[in-house]
GULO-866734 format. One record per residue (C-alpha): residue number from 1; x, y, z; residue in one letter. Coordinates in nm, 4 decimals. Each point is the difference from the previous one (the first is absolute). Example, Ala and Ser with C-alpha at 12.3 -4.5 7.8 and 13.67 -1.06 7.14 Angstrom:
<sites>
+-----+----------+----------+----------+--------+
: num :       px :       py :       pz : residu :
+-----+----------+----------+----------+--------+
:   1 :   1.2300 :  -0.4500 :   0.7800 :      A :
:   2 :   0.1370 :   0.3440 :  -0.0660 :      S :
+-----+----------+----------+----------+--------+
</sites>
This chain:
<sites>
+-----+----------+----------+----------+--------+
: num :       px :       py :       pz : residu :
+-----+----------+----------+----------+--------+
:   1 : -11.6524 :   7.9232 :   1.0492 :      X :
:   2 :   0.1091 :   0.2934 :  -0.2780 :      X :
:   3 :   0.3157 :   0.0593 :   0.1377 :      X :
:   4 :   0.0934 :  -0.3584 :   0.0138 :      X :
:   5 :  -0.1165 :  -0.1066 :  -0.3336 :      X :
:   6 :   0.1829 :   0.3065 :  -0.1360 :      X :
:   7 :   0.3171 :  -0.1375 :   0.1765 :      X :
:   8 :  -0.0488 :  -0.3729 :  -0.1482 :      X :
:   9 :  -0.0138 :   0.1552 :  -0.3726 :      X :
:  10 :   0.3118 :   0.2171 :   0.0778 :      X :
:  11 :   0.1907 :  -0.2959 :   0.1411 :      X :
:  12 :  -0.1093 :  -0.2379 :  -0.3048 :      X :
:  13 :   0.0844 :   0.3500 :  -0.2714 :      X :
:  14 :   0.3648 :  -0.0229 :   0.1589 :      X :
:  15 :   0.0388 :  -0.3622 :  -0.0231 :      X :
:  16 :  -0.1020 :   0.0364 :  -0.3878 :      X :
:  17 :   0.1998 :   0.2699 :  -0.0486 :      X :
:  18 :   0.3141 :  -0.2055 :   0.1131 :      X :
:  19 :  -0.0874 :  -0.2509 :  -0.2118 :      X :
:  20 :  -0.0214 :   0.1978 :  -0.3260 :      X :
:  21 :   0.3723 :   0.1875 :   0.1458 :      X :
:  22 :   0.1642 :  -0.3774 :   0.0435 :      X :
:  23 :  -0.1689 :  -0.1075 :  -0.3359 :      X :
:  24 :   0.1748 :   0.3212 :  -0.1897 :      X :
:  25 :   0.3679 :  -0.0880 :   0.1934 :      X :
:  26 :  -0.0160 :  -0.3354 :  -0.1115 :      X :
:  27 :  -0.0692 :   0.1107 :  -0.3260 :      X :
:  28 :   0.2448 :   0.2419 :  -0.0071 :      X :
:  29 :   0.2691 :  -0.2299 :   0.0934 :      X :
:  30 :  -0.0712 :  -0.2572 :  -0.2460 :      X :
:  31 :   0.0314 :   0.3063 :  -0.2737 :      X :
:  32 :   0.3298 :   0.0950 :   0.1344 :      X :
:  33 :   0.1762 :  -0.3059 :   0.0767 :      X :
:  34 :  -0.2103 :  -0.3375 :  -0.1963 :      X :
:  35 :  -0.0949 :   0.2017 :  -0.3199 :      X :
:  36 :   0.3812 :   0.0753 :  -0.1077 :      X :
:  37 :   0.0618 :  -0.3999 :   0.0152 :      X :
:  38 :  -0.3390 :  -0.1398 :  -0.1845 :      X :
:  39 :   0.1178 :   0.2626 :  -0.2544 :      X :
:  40 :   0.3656 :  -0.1463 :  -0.0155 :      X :
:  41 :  -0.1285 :  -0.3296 :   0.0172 :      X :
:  42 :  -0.2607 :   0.0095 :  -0.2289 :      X :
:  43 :   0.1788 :   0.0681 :  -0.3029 :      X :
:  44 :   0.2850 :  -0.2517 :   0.0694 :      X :
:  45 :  -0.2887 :  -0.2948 :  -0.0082 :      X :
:  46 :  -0.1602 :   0.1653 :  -0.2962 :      X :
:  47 :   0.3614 :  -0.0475 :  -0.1755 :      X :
:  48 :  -0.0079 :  -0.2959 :   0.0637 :      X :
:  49 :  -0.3055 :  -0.0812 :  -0.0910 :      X :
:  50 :   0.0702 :   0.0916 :  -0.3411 :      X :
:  51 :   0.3517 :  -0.1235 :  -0.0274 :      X :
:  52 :  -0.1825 :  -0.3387 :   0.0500 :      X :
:  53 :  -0.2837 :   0.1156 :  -0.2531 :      X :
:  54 :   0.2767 :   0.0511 :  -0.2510 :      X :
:  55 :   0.1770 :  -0.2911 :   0.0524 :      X :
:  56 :  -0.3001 :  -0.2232 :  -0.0928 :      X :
:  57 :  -0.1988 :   0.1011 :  -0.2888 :      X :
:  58 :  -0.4029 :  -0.0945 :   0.0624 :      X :
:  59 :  -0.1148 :  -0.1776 :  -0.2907 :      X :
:  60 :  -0.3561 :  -0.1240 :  -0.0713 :      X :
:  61 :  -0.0264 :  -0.3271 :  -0.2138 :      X :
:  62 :  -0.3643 :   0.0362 :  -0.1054 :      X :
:  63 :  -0.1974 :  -0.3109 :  -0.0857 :      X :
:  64 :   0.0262 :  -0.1124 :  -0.3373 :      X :
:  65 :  -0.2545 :   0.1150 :  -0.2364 :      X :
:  66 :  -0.1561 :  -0.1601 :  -0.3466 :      X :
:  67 :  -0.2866 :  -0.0499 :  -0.2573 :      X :
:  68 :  -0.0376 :  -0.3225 :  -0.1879 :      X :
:  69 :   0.2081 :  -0.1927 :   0.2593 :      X :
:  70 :  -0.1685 :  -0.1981 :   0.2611 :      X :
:  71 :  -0.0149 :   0.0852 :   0.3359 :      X :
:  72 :   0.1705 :  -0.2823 :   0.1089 :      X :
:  73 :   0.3526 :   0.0738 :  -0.2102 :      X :
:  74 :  -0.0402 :   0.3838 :   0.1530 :      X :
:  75 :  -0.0163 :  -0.1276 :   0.3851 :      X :
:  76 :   0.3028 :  -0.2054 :  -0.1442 :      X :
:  77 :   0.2387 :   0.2421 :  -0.1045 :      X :
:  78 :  -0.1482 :   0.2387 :   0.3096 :      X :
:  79 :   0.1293 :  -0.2657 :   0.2468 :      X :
:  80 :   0.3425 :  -0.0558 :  -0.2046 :      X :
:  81 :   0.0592 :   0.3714 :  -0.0199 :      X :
:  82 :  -0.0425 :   0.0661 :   0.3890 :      X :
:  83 :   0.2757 :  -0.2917 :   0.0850 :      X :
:  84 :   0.2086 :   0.1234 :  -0.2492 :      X :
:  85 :  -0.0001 :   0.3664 :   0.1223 :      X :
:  86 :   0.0705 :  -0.1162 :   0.3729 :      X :
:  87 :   0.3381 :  -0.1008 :  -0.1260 :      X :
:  88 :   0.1091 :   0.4127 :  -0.0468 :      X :
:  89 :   0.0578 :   0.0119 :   0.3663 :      X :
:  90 :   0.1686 :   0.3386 :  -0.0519 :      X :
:  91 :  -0.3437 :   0.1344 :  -0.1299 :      X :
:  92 :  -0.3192 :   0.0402 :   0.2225 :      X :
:  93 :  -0.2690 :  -0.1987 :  -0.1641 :      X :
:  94 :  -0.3585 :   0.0481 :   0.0502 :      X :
:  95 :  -0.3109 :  -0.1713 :  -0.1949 :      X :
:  96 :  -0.3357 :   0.1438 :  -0.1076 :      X :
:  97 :  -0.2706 :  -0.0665 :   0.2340 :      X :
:  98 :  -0.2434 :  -0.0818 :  -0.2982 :      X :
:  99 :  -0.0168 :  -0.0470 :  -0.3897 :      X :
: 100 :   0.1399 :   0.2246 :  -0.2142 :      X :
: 101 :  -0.3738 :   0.1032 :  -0.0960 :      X :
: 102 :  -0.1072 :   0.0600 :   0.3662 :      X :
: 103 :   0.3188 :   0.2312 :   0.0550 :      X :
: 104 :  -0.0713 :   0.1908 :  -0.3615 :      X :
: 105 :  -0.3964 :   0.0074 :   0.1272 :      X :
: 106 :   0.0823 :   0.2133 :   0.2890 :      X :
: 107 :   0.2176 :   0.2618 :  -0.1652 :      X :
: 108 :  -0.2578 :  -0.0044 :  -0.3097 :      X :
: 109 :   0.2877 :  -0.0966 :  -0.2293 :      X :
: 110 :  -0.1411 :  -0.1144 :  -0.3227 :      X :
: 111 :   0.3809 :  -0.1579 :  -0.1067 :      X :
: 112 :   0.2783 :  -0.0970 :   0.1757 :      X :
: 113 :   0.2308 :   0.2828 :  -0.1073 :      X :
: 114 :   0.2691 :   0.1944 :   0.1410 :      X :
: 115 :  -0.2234 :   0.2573 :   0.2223 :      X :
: 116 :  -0.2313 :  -0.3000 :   0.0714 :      X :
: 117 :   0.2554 :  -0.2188 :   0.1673 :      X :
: 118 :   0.2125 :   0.2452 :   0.1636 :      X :
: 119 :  -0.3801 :   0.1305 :   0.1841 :      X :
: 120 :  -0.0026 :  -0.3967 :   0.1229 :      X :
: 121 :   0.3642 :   0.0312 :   0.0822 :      X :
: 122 :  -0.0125 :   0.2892 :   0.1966 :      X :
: 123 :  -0.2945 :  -0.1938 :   0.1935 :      X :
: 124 :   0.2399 :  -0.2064 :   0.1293 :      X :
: 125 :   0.3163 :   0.2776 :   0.0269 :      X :
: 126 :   0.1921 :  -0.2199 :  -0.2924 :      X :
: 127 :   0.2582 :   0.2157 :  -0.2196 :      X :
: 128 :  -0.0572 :  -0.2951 :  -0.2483 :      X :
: 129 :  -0.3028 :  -0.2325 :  -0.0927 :      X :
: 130 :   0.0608 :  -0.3011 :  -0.2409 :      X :
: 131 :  -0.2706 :  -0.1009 :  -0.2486 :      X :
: 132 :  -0.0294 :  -0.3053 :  -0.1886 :      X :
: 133 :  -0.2546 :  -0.1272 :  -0.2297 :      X :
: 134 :  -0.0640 :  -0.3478 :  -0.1695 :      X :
: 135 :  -0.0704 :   0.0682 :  -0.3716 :      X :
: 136 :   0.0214 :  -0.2424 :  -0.3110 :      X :
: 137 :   0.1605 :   0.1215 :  -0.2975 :      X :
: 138 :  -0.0524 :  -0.0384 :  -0.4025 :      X :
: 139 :   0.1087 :  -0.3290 :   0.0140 :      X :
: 140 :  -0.2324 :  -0.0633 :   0.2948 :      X :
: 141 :   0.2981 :  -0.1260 :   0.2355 :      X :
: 142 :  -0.0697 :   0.1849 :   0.3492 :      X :
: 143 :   0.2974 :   0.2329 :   0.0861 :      X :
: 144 :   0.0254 :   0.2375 :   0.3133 :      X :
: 145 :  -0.0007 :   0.3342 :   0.0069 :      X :
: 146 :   0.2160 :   0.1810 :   0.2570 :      X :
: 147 :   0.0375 :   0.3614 :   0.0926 :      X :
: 148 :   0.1094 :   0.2574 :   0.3351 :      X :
: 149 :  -0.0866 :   0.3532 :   0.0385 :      X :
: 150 :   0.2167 :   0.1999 :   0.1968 :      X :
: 151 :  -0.2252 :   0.1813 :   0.2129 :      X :
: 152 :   0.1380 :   0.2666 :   0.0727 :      X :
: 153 :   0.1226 :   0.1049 :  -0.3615 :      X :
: 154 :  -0.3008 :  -0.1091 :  -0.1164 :      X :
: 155 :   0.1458 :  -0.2416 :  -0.3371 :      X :
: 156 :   0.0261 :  -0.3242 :  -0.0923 :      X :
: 157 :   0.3508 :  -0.1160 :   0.1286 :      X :
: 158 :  -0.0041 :  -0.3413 :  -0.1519 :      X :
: 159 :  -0.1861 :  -0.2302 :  -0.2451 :      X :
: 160 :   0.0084 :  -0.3166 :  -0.1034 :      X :
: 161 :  -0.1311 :  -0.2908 :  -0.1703 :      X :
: 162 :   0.0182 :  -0.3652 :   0.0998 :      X :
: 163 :  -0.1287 :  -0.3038 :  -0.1830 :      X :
: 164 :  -0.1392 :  -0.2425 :   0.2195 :      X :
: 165 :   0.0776 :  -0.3558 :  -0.0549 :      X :
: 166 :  -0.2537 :  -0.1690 :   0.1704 :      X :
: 167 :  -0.2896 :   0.2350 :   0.1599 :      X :
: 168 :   0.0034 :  -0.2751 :   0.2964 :      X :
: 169 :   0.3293 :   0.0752 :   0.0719 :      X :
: 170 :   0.1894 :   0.3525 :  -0.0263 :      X :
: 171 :   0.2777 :  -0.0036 :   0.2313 :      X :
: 172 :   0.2404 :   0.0824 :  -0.2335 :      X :
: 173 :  -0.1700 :   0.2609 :  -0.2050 :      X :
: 174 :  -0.1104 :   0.1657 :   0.3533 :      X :
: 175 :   0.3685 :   0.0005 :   0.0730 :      X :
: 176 :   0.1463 :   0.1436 :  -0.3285 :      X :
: 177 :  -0.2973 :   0.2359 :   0.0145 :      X :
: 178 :   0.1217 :   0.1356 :   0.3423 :      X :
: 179 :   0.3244 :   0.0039 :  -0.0873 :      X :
: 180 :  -0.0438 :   0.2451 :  -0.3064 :      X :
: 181 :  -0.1958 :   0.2577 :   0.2276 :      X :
: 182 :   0.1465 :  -0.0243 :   0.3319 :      X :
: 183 :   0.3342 :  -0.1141 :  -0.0390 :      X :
: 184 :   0.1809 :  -0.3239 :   0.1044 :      X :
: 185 :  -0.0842 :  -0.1634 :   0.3243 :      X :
: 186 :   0.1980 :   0.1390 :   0.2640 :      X :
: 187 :  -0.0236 :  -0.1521 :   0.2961 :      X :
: 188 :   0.1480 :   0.1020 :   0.3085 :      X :
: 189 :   0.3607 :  -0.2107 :   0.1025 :      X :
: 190 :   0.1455 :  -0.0175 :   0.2935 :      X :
: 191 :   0.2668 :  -0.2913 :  -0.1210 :      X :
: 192 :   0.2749 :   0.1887 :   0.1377 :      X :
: 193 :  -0.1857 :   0.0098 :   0.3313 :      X :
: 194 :  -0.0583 :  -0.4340 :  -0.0349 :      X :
: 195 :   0.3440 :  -0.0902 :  -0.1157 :      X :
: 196 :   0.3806 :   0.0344 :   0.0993 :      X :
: 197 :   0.3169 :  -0.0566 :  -0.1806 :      X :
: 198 :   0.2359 :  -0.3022 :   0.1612 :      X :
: 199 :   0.3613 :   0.0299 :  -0.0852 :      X :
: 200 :   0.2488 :  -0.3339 :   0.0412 :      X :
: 201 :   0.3476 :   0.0755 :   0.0362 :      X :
: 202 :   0.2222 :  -0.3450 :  -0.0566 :      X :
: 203 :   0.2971 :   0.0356 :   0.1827 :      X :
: 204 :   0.3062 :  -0.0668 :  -0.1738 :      X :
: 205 :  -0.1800 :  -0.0234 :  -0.3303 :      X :
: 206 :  -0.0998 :  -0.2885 :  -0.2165 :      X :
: 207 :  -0.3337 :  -0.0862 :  -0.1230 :      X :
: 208 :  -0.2747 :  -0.1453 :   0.2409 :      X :
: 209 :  -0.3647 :  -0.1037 :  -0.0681 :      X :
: 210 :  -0.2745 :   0.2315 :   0.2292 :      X :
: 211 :  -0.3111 :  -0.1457 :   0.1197 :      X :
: 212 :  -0.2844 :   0.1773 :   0.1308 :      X :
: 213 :  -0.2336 :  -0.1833 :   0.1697 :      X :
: 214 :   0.0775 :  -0.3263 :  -0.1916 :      X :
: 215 :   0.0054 :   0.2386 :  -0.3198 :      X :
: 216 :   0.3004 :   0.0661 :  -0.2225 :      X :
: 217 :   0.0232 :   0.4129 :  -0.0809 :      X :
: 218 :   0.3587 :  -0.0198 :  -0.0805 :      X :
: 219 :   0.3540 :  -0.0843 :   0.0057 :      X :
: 220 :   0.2398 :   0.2564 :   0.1290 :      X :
: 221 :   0.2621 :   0.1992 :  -0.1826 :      X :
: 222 :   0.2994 :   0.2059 :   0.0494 :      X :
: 223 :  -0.2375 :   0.2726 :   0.1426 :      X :
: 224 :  -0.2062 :  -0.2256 :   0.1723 :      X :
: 225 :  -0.3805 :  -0.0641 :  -0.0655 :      X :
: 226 :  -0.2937 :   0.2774 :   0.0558 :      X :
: 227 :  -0.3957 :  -0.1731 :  -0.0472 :      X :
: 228 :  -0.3039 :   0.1788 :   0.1360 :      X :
: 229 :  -0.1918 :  -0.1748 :   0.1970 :      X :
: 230 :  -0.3607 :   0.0541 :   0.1875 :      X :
: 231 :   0.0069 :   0.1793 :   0.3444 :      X :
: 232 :   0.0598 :  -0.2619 :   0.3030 :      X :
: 233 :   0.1690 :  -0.2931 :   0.1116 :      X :
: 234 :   0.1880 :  -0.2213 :  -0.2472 :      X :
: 235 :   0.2428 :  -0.3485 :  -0.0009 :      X :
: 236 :   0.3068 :   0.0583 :  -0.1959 :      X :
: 237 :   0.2567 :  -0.2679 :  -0.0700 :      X :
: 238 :   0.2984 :  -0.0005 :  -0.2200 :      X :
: 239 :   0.1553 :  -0.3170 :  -0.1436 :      X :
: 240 :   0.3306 :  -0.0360 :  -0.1203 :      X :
: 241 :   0.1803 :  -0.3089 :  -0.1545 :      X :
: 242 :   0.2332 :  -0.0818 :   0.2597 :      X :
: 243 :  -0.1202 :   0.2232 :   0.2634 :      X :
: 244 :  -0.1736 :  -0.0401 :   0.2966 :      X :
: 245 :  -0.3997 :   0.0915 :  -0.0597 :      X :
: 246 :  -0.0419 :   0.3420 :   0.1660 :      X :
: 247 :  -0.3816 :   0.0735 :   0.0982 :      X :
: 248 :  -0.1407 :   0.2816 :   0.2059 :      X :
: 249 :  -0.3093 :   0.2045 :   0.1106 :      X :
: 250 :  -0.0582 :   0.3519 :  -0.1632 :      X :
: 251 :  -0.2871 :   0.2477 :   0.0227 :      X :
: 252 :  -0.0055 :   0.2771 :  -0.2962 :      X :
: 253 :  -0.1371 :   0.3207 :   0.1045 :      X :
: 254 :  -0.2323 :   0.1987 :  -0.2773 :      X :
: 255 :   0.2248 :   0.2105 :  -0.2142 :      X :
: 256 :   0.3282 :  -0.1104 :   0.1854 :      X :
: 257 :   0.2636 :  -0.1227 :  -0.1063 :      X :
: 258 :   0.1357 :  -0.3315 :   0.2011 :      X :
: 259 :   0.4016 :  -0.1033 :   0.0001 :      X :
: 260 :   0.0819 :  -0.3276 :   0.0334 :      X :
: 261 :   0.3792 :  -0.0880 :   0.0164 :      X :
: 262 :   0.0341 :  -0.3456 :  -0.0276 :      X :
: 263 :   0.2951 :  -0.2644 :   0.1134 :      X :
: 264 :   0.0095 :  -0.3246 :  -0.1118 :      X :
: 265 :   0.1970 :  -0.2467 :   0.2028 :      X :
: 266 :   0.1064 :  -0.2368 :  -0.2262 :      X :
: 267 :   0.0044 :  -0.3889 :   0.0536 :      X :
: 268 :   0.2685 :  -0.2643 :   0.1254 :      X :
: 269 :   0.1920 :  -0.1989 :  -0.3469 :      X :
: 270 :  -0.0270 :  -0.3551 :   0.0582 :      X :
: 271 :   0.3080 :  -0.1800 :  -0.1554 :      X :
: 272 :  -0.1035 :  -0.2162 :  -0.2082 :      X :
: 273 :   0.2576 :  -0.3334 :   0.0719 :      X :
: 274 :  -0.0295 :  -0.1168 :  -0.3295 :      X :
: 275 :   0.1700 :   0.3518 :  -0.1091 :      X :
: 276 :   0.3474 :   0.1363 :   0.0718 :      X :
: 277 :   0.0806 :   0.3488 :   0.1045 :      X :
: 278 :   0.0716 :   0.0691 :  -0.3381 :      X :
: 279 :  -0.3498 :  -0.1263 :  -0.1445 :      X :
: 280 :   0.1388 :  -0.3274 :  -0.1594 :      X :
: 281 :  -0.1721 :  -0.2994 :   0.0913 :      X :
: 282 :   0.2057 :  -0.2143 :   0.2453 :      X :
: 283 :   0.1240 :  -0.3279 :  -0.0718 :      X :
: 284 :  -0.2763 :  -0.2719 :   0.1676 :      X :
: 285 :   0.1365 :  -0.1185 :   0.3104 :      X :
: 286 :   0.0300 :  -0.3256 :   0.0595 :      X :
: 287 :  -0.2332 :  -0.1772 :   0.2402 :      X :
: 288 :   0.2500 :  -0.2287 :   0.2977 :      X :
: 289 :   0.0483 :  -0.3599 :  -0.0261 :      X :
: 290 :  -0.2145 :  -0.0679 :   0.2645 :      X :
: 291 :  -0.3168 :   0.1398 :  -0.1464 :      X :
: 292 :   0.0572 :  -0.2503 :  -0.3075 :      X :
: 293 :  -0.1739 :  -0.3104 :  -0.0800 :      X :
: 294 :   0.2496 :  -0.2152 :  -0.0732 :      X :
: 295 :   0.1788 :   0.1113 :   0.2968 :      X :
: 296 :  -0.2287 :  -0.1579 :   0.2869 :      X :
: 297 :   0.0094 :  -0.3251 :  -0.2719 :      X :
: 298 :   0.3421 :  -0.0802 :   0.0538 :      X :
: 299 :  -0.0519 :   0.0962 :   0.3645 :      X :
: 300 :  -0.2887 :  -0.2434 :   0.0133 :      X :
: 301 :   0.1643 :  -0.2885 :  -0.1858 :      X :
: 302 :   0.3270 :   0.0764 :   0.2249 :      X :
: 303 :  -0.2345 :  -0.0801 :   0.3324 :      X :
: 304 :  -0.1274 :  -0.2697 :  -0.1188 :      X :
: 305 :   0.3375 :  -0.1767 :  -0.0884 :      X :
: 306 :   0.1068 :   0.1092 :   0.3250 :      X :
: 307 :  -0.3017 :  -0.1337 :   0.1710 :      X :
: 308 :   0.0798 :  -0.3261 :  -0.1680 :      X :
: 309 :   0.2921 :  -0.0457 :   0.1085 :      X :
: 310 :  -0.0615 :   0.0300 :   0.3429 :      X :
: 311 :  -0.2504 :  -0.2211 :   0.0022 :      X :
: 312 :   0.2048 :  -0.2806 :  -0.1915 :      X :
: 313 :   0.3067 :   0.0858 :   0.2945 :      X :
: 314 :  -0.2267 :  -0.0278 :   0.2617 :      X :
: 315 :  -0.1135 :  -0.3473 :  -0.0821 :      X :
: 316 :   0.2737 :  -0.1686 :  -0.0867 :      X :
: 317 :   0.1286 :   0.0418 :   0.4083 :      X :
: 318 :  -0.3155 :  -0.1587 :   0.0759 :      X :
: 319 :   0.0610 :  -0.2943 :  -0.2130 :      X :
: 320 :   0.1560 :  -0.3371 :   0.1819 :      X :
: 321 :   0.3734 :  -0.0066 :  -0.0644 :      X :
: 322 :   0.1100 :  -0.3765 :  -0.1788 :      X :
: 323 :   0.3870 :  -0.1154 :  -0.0225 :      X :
: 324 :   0.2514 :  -0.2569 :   0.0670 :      X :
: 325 :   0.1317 :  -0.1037 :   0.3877 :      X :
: 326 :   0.3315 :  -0.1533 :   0.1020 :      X :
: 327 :  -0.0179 :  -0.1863 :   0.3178 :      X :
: 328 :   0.3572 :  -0.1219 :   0.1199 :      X :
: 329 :   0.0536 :  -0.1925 :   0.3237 :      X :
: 330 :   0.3094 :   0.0468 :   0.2391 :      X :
: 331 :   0.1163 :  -0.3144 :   0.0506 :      X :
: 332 :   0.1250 :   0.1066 :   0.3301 :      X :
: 333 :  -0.3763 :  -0.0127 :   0.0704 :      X :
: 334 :  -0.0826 :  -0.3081 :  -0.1863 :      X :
: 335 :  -0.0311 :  -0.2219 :   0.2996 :      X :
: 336 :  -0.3368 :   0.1939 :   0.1315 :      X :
: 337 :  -0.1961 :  -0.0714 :  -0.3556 :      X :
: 338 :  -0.1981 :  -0.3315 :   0.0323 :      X :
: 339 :   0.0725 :  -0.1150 :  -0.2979 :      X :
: 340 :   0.3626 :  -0.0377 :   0.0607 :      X :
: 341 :  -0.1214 :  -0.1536 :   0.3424 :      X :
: 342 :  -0.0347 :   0.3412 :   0.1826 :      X :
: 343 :   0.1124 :   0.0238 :   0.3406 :      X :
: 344 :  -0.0686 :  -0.3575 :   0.0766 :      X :
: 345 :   0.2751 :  -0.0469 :  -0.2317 :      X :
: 346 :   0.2473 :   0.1531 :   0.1707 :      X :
+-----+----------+----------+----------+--------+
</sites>
């Protein structure tokens, strides 16, 4: 039973001992060949990674702070001052988690100063944190108080102070404020990307109205017409006195420019018969007998005398004729009339 059991413990020893050899290769070959690329690789992302770091600034708007102000106008300029700051879209905005005094709390600040707020700021890995506190003044009017640190120099960058109209309603003393301490709002444009440039060309020249959609942008020139217009299909029709309308179908690519040479066809000149080839009016022309009045009068009246006639003609041959005979007797035949004794008289 030694000698066997002895074998088994060899046999498994091997096995392990291949196992430690083909876990040292593979080892091995990812130090030779997959180390060189993670460590080519790994800068190139880290680049990166900060190019895009630099490109936005991180800045933390903290949550407006104040004594002798209610609550109430502090959660209202808090609000204000967070829609405000989303409008620096080429900024990375972040908000405090808490109040100003919870942040201060944890870092045992006693004020917010500069090394106070840059400890919250670097909390939250912002190179600048804006403060802002409601405060009234000598005249008791309630203003607010602006300021950023810059972080990473460790100052006050910017201050300001901004009267506040109405407590109830600081838009526009949030906005100025912002404005003074982190510039104008710059928001991110990509109108060149949205919109395109559409040239009309006029063949032969001459000025012609340009619609758009049912929209006038123009009349063209000597050099034509050039309007932007958004990105994507578009009517355009071009009207000239004279002329044939001339419509068509164009589609304006973002940041292209679109040519459109336009011919206008222009319409048939009805002569007007009222005006000669020179432009002077013609003489009026005279309608013909027969379309006049008195014409079919006399042509009536003649009819009827005619008709009258006729009829007068007509009955007199129907009419019994009267006039004088002569009767004369032969006296050769004398002897046959009874009177003179007829034939018995012979």
């Amino acid at each position: 039973m030694c000698p066997e059991r002895n074998h088994r413990q060899r046999a498994a020893w091997r096995r392990g001992c291949q196992r430690a050899l083909g876990l040292l290769l593979g080892l091995g070959v990812y130090g030779v060949v997959v180390g060189p690329v993670a460590g080519l690789l790994t800068p190139a992302v880290a680049v990166a990674q900060e190019g895009k770091a630099a490109a936005r600034q991180k800045v933390l708007i903290l949550r407006t702070d104040g004594a002798g102000v209610a609550d109430a106008q502090r959660q209202t300029v808090s609000k204000e001052l967070q829609i405000q700051a989303m409008r620096y879209r080429q900024l990375e905005i972040v908000f405090a988690a808490g109040d100003l005094t919870e942040e201060m709390f944890e870092f045992e600040c006693t004020e917010p100063g500069v090394e106070c707020l840059g400890k919250i700021a670097n909390k939250y890995t912002a190179q600048l944190v804006v403060y802002s506190e409601l405060a009234k003044n000598p005249s008791g009017q309630v203003q607010l108080n602006m300021r950023v640190v810059d972080v990473v120099q460790g100052r006050v960058a910017q201050s300001t102070v901004q009267p506040l109209e109405a407590p109830d309603k600081p838009v526009q003393a949030v906005q100025r404020g912002l404005v003074v301490l982190l510039g104008p709002v710059d928001l991110p444009t990509d109108s060149a990307e949205q919109t395109g440039t559409l040239q009309v060309v006029l063949f032969g020249g001459g000025v012609a109205l340009v619609y758009v959609d049912d929209k006038l942008v123009g009349r063209t020139s000597v050099t034509g017409l050039k309007v932007q217009l958004a990105a994507g299909p578009h009517t355009l029709r071009v009207v000239r006195a004279g002329f044939k309308e001339w419509t068509a179908k164009i589609t304006v690519n973002p940041g292209a420019i679109v040519e459109q040479a336009v011919q206008l066809e222009q319409q048939a000149v009805v002569q007007d018969p009222s005006v000669g080839s020179g432009g002077m009016p013609l003489k009026p022309v005279e309608p013909p007998v027969y379309q006049k009045a008195w014409f079919w009068g006399v042509v009536g009246a003649g009819v009827a005398a005619i008709g009258m006639t006729t009829w007068l003609l007509l009955r007199g041959e129907q009419a019994p004729k009267v006039g004088a005979v002569a009767v004369t007797l032969d006296h050769a035949d004398a002897y046959l009339d009874p009177v003179f004794g007829g034939a018995t008289g012979k």
